[in-house]
PyMOL CGO cylinders between C-alpha atoms (Angstrom):
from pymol import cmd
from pymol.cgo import CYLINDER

trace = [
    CYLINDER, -3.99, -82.32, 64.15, -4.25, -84.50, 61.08, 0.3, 1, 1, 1, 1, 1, 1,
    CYLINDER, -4.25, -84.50, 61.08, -2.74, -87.07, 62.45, 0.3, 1, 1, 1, 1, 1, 1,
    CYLINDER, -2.74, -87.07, 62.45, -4.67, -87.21, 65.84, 0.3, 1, 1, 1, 1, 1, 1,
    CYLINDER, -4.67, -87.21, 65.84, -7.93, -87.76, 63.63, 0.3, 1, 1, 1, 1, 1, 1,
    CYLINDER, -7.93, -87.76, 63.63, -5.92, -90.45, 61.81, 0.3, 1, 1, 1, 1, 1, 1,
    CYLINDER, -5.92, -90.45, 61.81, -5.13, -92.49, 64.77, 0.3, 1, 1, 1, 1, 1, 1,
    CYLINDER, -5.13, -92.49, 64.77, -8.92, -92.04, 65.94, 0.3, 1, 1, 1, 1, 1, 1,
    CYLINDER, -8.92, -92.04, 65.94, -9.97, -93.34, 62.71, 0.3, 1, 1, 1, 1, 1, 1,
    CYLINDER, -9.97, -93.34, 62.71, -7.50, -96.25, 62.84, 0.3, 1, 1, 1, 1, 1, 1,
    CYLINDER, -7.50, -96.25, 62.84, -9.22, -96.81, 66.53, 0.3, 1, 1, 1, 1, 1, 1,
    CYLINDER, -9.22, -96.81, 66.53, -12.72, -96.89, 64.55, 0.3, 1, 1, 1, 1, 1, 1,
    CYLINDER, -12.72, -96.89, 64.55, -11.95, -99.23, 61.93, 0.3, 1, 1, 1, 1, 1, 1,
    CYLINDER, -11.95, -99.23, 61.93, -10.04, -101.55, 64.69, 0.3, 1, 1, 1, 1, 1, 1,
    CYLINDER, -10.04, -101.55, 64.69, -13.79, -101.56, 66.60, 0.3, 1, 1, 1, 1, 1, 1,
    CYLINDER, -13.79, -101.56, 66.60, -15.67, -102.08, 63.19, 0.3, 1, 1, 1, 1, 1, 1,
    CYLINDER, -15.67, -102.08, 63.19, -13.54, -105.21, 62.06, 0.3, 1, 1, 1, 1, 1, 1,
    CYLINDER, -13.54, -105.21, 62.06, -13.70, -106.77, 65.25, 0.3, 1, 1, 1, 1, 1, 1,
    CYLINDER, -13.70, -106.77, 65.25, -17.11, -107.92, 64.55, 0.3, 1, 1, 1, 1, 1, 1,
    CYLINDER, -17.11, -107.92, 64.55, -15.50, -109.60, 61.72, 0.3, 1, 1, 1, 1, 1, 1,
    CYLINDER, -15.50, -109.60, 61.72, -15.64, -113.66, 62.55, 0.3, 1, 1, 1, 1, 1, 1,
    CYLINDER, -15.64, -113.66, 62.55, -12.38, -114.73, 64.50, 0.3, 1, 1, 1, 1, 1, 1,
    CYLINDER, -12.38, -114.73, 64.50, -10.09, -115.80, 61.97, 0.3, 1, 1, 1, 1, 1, 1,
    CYLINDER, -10.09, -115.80, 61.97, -11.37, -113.75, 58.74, 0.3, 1, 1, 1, 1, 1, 1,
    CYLINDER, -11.37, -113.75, 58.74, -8.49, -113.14, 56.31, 0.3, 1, 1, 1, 1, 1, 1,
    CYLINDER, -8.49, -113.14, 56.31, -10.43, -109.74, 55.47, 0.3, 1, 1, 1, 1, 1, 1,
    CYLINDER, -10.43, -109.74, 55.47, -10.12, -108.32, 58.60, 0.3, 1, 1, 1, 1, 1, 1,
    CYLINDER, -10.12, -108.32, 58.60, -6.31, -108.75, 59.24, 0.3, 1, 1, 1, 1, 1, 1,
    CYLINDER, -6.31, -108.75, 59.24, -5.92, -107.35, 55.19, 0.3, 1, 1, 1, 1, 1, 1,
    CYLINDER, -5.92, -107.35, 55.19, -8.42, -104.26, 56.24, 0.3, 1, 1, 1, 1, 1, 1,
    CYLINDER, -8.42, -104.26, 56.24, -6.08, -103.61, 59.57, 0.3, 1, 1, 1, 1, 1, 1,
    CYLINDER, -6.08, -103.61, 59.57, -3.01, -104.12, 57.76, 0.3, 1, 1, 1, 1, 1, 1,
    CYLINDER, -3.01, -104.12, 57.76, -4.23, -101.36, 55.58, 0.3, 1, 1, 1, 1, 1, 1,
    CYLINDER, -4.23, -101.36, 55.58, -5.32, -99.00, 57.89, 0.3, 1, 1, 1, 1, 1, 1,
    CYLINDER, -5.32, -99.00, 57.89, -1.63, -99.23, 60.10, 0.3, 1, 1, 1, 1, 1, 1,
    CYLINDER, -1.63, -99.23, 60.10, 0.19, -98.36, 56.82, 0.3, 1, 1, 1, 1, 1, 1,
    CYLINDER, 0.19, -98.36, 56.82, -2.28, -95.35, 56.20, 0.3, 1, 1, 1, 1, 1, 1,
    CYLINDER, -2.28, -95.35, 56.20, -1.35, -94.39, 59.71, 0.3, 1, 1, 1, 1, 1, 1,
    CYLINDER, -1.35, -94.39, 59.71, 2.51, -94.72, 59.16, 0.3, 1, 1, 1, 1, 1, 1,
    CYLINDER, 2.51, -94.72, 59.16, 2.73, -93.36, 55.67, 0.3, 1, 1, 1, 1, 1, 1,
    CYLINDER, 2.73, -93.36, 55.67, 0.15, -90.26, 56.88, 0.3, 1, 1, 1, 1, 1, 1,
    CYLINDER, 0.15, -90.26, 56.88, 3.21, -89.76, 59.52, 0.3, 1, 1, 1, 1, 1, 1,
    CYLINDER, 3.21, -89.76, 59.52, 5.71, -89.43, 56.88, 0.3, 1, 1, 1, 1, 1, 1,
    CYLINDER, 5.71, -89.43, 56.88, 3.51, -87.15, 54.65, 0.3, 1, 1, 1, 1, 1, 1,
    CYLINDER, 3.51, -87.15, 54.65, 3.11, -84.62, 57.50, 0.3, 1, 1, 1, 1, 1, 1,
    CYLINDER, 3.11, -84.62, 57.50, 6.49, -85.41, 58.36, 0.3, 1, 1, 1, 1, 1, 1,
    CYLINDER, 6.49, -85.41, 58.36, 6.32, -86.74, 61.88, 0.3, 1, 1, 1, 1, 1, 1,
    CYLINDER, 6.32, -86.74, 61.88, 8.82, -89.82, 60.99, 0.3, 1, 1, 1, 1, 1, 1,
    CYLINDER, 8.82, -89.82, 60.99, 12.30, -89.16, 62.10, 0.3, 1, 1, 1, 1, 1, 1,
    CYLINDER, 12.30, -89.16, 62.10, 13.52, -92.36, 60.00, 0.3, 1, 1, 1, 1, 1, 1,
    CYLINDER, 13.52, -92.36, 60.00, 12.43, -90.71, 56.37, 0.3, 1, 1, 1, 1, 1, 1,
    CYLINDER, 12.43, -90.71, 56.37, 14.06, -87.73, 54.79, 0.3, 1, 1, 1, 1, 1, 1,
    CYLINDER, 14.06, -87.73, 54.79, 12.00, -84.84, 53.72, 0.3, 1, 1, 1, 1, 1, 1,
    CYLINDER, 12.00, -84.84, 53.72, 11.85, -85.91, 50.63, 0.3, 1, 1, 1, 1, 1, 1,
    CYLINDER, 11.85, -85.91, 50.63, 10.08, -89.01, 50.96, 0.3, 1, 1, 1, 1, 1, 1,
    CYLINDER, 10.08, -89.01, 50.96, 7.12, -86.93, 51.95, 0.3, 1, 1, 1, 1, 1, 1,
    CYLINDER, 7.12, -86.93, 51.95, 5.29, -86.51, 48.41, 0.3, 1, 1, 1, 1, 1, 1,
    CYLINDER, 5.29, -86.51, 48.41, 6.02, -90.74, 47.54, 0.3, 1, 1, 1, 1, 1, 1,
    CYLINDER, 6.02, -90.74, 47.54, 4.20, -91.32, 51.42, 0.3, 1, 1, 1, 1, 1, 1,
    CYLINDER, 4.20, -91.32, 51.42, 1.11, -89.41, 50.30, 0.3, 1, 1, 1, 1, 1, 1,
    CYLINDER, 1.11, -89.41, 50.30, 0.91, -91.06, 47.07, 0.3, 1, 1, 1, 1, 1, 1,
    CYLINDER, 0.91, -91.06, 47.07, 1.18, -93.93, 48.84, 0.3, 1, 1, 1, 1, 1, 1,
    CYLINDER, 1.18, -93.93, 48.84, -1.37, -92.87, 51.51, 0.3, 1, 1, 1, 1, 1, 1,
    CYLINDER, -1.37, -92.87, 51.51, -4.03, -92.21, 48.54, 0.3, 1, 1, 1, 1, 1, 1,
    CYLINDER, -4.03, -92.21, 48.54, -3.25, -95.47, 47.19, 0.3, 1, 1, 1, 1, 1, 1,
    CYLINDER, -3.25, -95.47, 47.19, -3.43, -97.75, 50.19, 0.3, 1, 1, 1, 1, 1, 1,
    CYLINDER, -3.43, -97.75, 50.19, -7.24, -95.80, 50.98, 0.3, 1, 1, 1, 1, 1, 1,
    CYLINDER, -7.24, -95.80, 50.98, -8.42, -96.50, 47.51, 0.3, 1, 1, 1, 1, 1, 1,
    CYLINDER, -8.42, -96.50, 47.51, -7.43, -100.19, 48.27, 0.3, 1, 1, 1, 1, 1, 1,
    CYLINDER, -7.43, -100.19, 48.27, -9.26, -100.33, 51.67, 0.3, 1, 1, 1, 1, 1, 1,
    CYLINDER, -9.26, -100.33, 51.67, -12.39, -98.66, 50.07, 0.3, 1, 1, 1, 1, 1, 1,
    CYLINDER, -12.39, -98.66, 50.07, -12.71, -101.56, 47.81, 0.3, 1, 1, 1, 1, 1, 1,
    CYLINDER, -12.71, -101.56, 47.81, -12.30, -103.97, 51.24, 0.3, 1, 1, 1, 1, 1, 1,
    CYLINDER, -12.30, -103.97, 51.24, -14.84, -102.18, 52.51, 0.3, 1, 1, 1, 1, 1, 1,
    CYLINDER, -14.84, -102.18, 52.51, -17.15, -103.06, 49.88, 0.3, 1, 1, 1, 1, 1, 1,
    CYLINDER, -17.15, -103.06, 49.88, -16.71, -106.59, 49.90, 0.3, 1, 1, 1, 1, 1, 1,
    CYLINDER, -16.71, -106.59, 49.90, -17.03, -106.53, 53.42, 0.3, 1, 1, 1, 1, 1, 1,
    CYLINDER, -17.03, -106.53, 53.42, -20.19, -104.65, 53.32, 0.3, 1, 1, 1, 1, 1, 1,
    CYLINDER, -20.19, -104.65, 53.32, -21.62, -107.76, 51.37, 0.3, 1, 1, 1, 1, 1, 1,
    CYLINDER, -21.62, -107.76, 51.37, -20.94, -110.23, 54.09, 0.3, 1, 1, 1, 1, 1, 1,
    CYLINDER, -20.94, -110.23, 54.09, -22.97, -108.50, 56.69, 0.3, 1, 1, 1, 1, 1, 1,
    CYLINDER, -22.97, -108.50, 56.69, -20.44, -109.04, 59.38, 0.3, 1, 1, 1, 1, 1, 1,
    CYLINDER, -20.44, -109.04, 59.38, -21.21, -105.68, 60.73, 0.3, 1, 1, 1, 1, 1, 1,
    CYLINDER, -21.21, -105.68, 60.73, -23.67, -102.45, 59.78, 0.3, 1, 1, 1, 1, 1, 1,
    CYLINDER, -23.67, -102.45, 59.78, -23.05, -101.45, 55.98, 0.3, 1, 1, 1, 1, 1, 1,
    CYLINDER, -23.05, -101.45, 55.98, -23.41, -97.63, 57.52, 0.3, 1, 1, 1, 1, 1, 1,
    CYLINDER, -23.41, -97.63, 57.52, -20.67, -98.14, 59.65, 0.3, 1, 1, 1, 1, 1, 1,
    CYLINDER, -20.67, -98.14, 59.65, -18.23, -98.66, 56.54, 0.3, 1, 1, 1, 1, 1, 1,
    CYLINDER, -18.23, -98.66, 56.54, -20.03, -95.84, 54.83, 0.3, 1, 1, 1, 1, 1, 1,
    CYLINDER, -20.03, -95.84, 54.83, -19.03, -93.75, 57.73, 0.3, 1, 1, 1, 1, 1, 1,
    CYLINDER, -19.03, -93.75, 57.73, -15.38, -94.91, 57.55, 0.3, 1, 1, 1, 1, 1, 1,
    CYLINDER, -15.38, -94.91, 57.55, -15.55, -94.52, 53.85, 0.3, 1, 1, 1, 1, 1, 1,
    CYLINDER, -15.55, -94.52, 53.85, -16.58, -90.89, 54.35, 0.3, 1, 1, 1, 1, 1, 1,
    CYLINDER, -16.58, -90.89, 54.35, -13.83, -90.25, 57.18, 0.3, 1, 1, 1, 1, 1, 1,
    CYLINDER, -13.83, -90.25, 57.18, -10.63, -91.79, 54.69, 0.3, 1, 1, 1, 1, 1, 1,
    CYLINDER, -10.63, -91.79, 54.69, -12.44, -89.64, 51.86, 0.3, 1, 1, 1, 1, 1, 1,
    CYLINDER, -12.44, -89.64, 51.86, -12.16, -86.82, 54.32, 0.3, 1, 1, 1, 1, 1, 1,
    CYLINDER, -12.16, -86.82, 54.32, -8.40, -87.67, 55.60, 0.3, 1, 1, 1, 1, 1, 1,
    CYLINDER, -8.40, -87.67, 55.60, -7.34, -88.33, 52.13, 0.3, 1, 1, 1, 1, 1, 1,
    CYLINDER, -7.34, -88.33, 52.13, -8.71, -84.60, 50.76, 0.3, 1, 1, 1, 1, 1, 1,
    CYLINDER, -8.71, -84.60, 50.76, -7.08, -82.92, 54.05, 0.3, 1, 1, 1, 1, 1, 1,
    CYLINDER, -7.08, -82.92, 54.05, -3.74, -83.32, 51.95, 0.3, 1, 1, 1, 1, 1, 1,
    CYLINDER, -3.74, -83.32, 51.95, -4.87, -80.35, 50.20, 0.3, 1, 1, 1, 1, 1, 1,
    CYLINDER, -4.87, -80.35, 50.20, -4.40, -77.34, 51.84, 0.3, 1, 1, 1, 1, 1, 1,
    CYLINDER, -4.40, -77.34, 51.84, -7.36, -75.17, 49.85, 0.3, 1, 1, 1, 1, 1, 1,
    CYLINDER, -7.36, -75.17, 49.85, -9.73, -78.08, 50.51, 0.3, 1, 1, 1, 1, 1, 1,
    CYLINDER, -9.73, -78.08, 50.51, -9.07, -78.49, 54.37, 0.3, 1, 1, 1, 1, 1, 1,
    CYLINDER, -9.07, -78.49, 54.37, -10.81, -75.93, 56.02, 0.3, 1, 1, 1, 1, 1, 1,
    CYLINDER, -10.81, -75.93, 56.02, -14.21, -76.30, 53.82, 0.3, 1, 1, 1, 1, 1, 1,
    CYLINDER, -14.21, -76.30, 53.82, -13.93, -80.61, 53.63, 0.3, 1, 1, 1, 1, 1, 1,
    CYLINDER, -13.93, -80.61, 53.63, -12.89, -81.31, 57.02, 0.3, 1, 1, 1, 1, 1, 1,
    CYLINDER, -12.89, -81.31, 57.02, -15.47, -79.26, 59.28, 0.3, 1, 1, 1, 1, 1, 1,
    CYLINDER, -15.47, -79.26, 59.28, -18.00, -81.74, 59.95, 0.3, 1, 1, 1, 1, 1, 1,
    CYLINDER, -18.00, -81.74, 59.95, -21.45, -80.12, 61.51, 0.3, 1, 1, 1, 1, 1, 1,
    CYLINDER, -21.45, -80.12, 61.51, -21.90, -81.59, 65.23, 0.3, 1, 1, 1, 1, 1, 1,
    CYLINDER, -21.90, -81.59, 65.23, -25.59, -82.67, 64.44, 0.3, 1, 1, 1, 1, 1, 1,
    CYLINDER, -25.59, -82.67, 64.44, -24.46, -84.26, 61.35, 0.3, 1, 1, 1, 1, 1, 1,
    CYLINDER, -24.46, -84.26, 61.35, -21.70, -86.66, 63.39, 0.3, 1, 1, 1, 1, 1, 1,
    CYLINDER, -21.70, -86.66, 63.39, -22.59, -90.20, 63.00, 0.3, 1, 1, 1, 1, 1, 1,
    CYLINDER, -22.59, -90.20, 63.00, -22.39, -92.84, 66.31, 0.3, 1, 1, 1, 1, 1, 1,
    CYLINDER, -22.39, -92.84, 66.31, -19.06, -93.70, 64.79, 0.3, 1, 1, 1, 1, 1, 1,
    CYLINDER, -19.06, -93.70, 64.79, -17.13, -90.60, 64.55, 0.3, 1, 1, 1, 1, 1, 1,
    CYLINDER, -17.13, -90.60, 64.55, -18.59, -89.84, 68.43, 0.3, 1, 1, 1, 1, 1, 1,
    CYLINDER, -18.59, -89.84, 68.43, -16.74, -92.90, 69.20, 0.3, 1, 1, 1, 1, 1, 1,
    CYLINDER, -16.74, -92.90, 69.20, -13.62, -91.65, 67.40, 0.3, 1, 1, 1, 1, 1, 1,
    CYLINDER, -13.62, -91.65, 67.40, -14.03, -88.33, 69.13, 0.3, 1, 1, 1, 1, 1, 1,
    CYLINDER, -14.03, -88.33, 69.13, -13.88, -89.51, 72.65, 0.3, 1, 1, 1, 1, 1, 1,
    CYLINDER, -13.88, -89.51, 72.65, -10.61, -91.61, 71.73, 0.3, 1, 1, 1, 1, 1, 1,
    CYLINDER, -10.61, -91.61, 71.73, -7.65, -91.52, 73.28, 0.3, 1, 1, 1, 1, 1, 1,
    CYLINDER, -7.65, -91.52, 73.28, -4.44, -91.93, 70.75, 0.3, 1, 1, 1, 1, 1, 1,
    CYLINDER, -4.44, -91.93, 70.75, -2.48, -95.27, 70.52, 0.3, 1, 1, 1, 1, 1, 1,
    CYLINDER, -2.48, -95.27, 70.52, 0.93, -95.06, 68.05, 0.3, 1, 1, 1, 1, 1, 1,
    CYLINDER, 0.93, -95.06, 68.05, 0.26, -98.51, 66.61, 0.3, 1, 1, 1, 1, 1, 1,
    CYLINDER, 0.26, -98.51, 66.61, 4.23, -97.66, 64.99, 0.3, 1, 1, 1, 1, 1, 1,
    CYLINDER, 4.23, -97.66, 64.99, 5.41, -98.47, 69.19, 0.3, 1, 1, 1, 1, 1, 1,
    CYLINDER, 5.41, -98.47, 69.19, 3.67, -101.86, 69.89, 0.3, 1, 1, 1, 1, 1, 1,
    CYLINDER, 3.67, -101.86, 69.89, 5.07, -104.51, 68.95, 0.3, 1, 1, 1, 1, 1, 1,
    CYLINDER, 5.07, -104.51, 68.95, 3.77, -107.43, 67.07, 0.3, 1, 1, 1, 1, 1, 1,
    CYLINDER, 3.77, -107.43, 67.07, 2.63, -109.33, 70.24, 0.3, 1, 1, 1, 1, 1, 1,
    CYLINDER, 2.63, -109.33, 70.24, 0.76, -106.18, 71.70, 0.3, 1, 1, 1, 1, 1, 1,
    CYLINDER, 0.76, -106.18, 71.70, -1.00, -105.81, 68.60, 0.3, 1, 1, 1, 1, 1, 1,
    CYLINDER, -1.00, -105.81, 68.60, -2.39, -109.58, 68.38, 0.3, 1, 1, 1, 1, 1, 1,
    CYLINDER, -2.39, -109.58, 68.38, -2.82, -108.79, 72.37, 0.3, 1, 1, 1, 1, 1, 1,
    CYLINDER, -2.82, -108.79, 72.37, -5.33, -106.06, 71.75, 0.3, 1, 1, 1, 1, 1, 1,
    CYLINDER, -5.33, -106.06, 71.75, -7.07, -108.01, 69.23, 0.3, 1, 1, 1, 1, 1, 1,
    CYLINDER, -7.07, -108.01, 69.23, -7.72, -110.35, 70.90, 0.3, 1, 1, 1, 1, 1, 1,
    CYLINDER, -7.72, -110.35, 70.90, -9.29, -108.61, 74.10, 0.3, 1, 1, 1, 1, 1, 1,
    CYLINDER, -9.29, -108.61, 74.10, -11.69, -106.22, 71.32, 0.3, 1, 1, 1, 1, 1, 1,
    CYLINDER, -11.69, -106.22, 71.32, -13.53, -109.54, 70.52, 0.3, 1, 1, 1, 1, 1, 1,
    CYLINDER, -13.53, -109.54, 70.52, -13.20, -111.56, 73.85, 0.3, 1, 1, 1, 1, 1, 1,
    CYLINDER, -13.20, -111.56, 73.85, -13.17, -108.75, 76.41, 0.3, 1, 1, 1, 1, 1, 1,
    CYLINDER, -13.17, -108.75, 76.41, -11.26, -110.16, 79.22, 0.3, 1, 1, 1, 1, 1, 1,
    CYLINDER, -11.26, -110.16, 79.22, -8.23, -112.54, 79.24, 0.3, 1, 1, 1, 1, 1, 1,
    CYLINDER, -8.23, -112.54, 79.24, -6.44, -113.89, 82.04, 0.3, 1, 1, 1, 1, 1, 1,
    CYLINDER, -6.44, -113.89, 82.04, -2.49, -114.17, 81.23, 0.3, 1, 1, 1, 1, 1, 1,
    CYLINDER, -2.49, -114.17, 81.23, -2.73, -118.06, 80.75, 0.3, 1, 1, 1, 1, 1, 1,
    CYLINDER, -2.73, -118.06, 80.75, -5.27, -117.41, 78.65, 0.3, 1, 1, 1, 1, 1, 1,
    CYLINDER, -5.27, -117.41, 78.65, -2.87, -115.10, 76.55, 0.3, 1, 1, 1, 1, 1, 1,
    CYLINDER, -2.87, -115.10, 76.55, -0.19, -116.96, 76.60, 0.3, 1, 1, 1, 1, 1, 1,
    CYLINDER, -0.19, -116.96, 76.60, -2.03, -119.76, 75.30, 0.3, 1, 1, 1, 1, 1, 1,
    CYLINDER, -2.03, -119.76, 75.30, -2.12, -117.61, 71.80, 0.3, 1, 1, 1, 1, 1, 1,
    CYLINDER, -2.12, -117.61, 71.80, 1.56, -117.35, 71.81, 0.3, 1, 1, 1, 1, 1, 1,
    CYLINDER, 1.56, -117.35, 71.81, 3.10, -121.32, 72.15, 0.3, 1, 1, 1, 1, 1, 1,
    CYLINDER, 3.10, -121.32, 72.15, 6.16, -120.48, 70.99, 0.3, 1, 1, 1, 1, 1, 1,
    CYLINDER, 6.16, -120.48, 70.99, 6.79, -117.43, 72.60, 0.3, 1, 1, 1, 1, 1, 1,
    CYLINDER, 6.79, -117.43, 72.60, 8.31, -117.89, 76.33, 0.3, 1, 1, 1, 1, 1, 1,
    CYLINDER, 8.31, -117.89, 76.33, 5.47, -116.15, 79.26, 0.3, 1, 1, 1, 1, 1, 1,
    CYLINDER, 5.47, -116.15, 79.26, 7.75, -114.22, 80.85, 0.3, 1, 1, 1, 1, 1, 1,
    CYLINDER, 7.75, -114.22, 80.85, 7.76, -112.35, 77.13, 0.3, 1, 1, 1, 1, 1, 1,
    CYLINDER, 7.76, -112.35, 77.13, 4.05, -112.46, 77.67, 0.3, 1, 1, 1, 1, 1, 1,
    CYLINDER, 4.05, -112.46, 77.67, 3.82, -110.90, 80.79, 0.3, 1, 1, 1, 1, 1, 1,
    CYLINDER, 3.82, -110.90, 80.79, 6.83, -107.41, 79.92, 0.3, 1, 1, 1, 1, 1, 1,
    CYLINDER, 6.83, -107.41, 79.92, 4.14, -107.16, 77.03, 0.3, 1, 1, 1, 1, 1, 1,
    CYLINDER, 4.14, -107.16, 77.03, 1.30, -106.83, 78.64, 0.3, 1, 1, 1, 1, 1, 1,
    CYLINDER, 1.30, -106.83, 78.64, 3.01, -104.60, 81.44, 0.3, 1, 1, 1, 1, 1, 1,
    CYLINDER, 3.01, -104.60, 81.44, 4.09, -102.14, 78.54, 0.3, 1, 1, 1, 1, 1, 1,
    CYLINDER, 4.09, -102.14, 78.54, 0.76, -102.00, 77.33, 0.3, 1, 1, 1, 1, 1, 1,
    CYLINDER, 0.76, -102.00, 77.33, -0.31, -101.63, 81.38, 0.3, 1, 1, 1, 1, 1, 1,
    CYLINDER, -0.31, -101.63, 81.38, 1.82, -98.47, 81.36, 0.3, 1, 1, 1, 1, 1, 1,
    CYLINDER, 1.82, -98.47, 81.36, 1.19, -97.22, 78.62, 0.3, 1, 1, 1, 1, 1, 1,
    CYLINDER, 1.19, -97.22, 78.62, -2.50, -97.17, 80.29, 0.3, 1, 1, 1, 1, 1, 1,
    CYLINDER, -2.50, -97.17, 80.29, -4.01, -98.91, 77.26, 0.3, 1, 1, 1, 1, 1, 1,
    CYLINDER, -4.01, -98.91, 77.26, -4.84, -101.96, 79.42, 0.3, 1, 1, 1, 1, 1, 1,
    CYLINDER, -4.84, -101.96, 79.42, -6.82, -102.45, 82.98, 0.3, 1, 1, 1, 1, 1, 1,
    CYLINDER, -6.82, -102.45, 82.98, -6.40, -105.12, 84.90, 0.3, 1, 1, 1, 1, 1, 1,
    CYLINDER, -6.40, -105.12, 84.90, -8.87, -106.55, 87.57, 0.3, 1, 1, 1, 1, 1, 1,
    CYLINDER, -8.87, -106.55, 87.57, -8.68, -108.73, 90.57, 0.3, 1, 1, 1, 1, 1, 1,
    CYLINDER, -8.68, -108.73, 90.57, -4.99, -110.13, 91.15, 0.3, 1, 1, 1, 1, 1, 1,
    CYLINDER, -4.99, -110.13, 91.15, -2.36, -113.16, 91.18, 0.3, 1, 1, 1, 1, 1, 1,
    CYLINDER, -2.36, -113.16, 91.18, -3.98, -116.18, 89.99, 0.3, 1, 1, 1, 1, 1, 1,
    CYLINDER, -3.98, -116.18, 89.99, -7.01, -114.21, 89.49, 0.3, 1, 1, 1, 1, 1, 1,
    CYLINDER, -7.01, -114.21, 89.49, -5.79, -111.36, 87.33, 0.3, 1, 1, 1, 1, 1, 1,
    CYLINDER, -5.79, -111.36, 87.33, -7.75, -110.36, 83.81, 0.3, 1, 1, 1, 1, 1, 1,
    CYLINDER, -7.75, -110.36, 83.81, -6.69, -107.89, 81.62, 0.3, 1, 1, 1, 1, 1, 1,
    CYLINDER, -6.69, -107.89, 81.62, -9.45, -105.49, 79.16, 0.3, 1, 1, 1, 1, 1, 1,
    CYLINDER, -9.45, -105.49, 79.16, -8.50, -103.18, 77.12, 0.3, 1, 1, 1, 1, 1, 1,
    CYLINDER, -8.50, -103.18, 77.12, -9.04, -99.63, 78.84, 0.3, 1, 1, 1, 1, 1, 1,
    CYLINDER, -9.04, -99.63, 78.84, -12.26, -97.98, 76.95, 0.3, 1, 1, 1, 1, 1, 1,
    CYLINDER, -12.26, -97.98, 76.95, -10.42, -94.45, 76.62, 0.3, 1, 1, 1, 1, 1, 1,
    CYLINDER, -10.42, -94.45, 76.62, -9.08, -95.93, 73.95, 0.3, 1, 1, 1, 1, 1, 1,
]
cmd.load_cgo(trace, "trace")
């Protein structure tokens, strides 16, 4: 189940940095971060058909290296006040958490979390559904960003983010990420807006 709580706490850090302003360098180094703790985590627990078993130990060392690094983002970040300094306490706590649950004798006692003790955040995380960041593609990701800090997009609107990529691109991207249920739309034809579906 590790990596269910993984993807959660990707989803949490996602909603945290959006509050970062628009084109903030930290928050796309923060993200990038988190998606390689996801992918690497996969590896460690072995979910990642492309690595060999024996990559396993190298993706946790690489998993406790990569949350150290985003710990000390987290800090800086804390200083600029973009968002609540408790909410990157909480995330703080949660990677501590992830990052011990690589040890089978500490799992059981480090990871049980008492329900009155729960902060907003990991509430949030609980109610979750999982995305596998590793099956979007580039454009869905930048898609989703941009609907967690504008809300609701029309496809021009989209599109306009992408000059160089051709609409009809556009358009099978944000139908994958329709299927895949991660997106609502509203209204239709001319009229169409897309938001991210809050499951998620």
């Amino acid at each position: 189940m590790q990596e269910e709580k993984i993807i959660r706490l990707t989803n949490a850090l996602y909603k945290v940095t959006g509050l970062f302003p628009k084109e903030e360098p930290l928050k796309f180094a923060i993200r990038k971060e988190a998606l390689d703790i996801l992918f690497f985590s996969n590896v460690a627990y072995g979910k990642s058909a492309s690595y060999a078993n024996d990559k396993r130990e190298e993706a946790t060392k690489k998993v406790f290296t990569k949350i150290e690094l985003i710990k000390t983002y987290f800090a800086i970040a804390k200083e600029q006040e973009w968002a609540d300094a408790e909410n990157f306490s909480i995330l703080e706590n949660q990677y501590n958490l992830f990052k011990e649950s690589f040890s089978p004798k500490k799992e059981e006692k480090k990871i049980v979390v008492k329900e009155e003790e729960k902060p907003v955040i990991q509430k949030e995380i609980k109610k979750s559904r999982s995305i596998n960041y590793e099956e979007l593609s580039a454009v869905q990701l930048k898609v989703l960003e941009m609907l967690q800090s504008r809300g609701q997009l029309k496809p021009n609107q989209i599109c306009d983010f992408f000059p160089e990529t051709n609409p009809r691109t556009i358009r099978r991207e944000l139908k994958g990420l329709k299927d895949l249920k991660i997106l609502l739309t509203t209204g239709g034809g001319k009229t169409i807006t897309y938001e991210i579906n809050q499951s998620y």
